[in-house]
C-alpha distance (Angstrom), angle and dihedral (degrees) to the residues before:
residue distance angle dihedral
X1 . . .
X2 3.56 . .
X3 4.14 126.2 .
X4 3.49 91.0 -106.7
X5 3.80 97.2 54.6
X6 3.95 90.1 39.8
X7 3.84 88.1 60.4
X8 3.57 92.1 45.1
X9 3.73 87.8 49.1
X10 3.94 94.7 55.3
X11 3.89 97.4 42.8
X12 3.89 85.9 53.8
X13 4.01 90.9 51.1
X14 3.50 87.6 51.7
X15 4.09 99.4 40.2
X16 3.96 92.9 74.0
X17 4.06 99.1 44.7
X18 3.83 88.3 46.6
X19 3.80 92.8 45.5
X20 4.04 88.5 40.2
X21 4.17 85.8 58.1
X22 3.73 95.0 42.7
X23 3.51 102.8 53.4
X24 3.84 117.0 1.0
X25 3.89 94.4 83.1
X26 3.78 86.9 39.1
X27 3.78 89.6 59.8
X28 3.83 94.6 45.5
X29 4.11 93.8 44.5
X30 3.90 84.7 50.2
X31 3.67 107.3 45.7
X32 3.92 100.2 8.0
X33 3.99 115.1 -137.2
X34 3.55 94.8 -11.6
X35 3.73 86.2 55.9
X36 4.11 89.0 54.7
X37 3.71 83.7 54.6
X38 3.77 101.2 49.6
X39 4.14 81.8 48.1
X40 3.32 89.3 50.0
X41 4.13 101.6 55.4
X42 4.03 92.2 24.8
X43 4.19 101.9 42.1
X44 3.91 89.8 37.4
X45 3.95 104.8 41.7
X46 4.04 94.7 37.7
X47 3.93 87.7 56.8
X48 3.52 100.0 32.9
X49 3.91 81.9 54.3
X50 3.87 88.6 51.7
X51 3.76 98.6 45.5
X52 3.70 96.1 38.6
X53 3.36 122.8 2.4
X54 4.10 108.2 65.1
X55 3.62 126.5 80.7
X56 3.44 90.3 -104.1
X57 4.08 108.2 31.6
X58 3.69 128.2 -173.1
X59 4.30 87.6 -122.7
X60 3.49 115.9 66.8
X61 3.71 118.7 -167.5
X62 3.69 107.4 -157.4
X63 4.02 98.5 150.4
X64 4.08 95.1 -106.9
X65 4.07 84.8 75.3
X66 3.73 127.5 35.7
X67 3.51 117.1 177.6
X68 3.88 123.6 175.3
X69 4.01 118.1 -155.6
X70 4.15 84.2 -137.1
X71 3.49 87.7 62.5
X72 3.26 108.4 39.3
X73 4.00 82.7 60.9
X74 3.28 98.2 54.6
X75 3.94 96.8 37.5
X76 4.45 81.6 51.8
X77 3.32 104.2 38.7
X78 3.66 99.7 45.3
X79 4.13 88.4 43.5
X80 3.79 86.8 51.2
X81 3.95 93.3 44.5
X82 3.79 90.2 51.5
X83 3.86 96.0 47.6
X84 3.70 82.5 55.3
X85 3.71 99.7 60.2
X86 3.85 96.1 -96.0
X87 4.34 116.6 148.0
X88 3.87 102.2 -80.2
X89 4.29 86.0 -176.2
X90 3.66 95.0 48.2
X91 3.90 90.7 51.2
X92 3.65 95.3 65.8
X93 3.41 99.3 78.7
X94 3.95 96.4 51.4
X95 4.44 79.8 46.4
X96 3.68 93.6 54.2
X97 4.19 92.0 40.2
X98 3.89 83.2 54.0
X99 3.73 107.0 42.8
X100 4.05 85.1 38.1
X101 4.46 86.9 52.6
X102 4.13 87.7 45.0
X103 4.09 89.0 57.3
X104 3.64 99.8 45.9
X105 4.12 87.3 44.8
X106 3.55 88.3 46.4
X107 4.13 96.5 45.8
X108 4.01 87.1 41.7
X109 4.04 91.3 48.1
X110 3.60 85.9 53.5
X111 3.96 95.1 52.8
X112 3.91 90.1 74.2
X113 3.84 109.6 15.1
């Protein structure tokens, strides 16, 4: 992977988190759970679009760097909600239900594919 493409690759696994904080809870405050719906199909599609879906996308997946947009918004938002004086203890229980849910997809994925 070349310099170029690793800096393309690290401003698309930040692009959703920061879009995910800047308008997500916008949406939902605005238009309640229809809101988190719209959020959900606009935020995630227009950016998964951007990172992955254009002939030329801002993530590259070249096998020396594998970056998922699911993590990058959990790695983002949970950096940005901790440099913002949110509970760093009482997130490691939601961390360790996640990471714990992402192995036993990943092993059960693996059964059949």
């Amino acid at each position: 992977m070349t310099i170029s493409l690793g800096i393309a690759t690290i401003l698309g696994g930040f692009l959703f988190p920061f879009v995910v904080r800047m308008i997500w809870g916008k949406m939902v405050d605005q238009w309640g759970a229809i809101g988190g719906w719209m959020a959900a199909a606009f935020v995630v599609g227009t950016i998964w679009c951007i990172n992955h879906g254009i002939s030329t996308p801002m993530i590259t997946q070249s096998g020396t760097a594998w970056v998922d947009m699911g993590l990058s918004a959990g790695v983002g938002v949970w950096v940005a909600s901790a440099l913002t004086g949110g509970s760093v203890k009482k997130s490691y229980r939601n961390i360790l239900a996640a990471v714990s849910g992402g192995i036993l997809g990943g092993f059960l994925l693996s059964l059949f594919l």
